[in-house]
N, C-alpha and C positions, 0 to 999 in steps of 0.2 A: 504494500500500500504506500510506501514509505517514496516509490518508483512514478509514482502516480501521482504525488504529493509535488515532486520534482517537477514533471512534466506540466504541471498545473502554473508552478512558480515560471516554468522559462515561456509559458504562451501567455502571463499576464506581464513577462517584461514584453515580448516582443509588441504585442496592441501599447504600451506604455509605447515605449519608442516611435512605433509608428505615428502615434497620435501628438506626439512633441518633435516628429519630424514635419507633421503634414503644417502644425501652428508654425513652427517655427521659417517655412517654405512661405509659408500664407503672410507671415508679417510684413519679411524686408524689410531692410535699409537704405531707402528712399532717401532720408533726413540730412544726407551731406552731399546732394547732387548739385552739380551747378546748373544752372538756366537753361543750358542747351542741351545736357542731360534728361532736363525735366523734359525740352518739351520733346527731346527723340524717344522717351518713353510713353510721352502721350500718344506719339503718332502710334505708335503701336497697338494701343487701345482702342484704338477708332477704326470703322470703316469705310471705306469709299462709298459714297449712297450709290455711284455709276456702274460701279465694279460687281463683279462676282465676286467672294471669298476675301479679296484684297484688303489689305488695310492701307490707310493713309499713307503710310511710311514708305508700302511697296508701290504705289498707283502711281500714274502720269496724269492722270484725267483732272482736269482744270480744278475741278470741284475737292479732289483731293488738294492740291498747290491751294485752293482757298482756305481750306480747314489748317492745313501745314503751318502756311499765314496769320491766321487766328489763333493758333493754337501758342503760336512763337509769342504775337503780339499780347497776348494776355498772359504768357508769364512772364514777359519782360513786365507787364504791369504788376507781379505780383498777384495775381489771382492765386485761387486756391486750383486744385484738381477736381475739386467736387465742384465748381462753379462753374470752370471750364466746361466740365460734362455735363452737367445740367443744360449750358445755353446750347451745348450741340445739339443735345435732344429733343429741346425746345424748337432747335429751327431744321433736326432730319428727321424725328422720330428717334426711337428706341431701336432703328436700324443700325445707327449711327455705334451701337456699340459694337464690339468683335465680342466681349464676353458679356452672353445674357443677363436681365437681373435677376437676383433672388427672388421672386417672387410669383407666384400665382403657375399657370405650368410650367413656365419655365424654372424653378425650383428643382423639379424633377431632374436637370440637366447637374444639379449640381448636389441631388439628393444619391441618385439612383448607383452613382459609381462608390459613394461612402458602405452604401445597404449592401451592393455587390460584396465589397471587400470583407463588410463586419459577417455576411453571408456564408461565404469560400470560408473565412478560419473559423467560424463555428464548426462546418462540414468537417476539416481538418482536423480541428480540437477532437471532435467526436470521434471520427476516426482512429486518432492517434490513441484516445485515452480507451480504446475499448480494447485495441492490443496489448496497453500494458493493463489491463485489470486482474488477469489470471498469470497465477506462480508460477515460477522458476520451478518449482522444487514439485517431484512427484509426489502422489500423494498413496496411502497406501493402497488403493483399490490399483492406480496405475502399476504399480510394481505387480500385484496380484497377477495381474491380465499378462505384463511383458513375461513374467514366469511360466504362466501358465501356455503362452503363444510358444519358446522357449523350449519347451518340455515337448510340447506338440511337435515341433519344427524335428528337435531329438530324434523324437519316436519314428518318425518318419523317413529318417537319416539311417535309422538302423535295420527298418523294415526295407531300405533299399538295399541296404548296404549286402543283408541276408540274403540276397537272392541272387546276386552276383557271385 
């Protein structure tokens, strides 16, 4: 039990870990960017309203060069991020983001891969803890039977043996 105990402790480090890998991913260190930093990370967050798939960063299309421009001249002014993105949205929609909001179905997009994962190492957990729940050690009914199979296999050894 004591095996089981073990296995228990090293699947609540690894979720431990995991889960101060995924915060610590999710925070960044944004806070000592310079200006043109800032805004080549904005670009990234945005999408071209013309383009397929494209973000700002990557487009040619005029409409991209407009936002690229806006984006620059408003953090020369010192805007926040969150204002930046607000006025985008306000003048493309909520297209205008590359990463959906949290909210309403789109949530699912950022629920569904969490449920996945906590899903797979439940399956795993269970898995693993049902092989180690039963001993190492034979018990006396096992030894019984190996003896008794043993003695069979014997007899059988010598009733061939006899006839040759």
């Amino acid at each position: 039990m004591s095996q089981f105990a073990g296995t228990r402790a090293s699947w609540a480090f690894v979720v431990v870990a995991l889960v101060g890998l995924i915060a610590f991913a999710s925070l960044g260190g944004d806070d000592d960017q310079s200006a043109g930093e800032r805004a080549e990370a904005l670009y990234d967050k945005f999408a071209c309203p013309t383009c397929d798939g494209q973000s700002v960063a990557e487009s040619n299309a005029a409409v991209a060069a407009t936002i690229r421009e806006f984006i620059r001249d408003e953090v020369a002014a010192g805007t926040s991020d969150t204002d930046i993105r607000n006025a985008l949205v306000q003048g493309y929609g909520t297209e205008v983001l590359l990463n959906p909001p949290a909210s309403g179905i789109a949530t699912l997009v950022w629920v569904l891969p969490v449920l996945a994962l906590v899903g797979g190492s439940a399956v795993v957990f269970n898995a693993v803890s049902r092989n180690n729940l039963g001993s190492a050690d034979p018990t006396a009914e096992d030894e019984a039977l190996v003896a008794e199979l043993l003695e069979s296999a014997s007899d059988e050894v010598d009733n061939t043996g006899s006839d040759g």
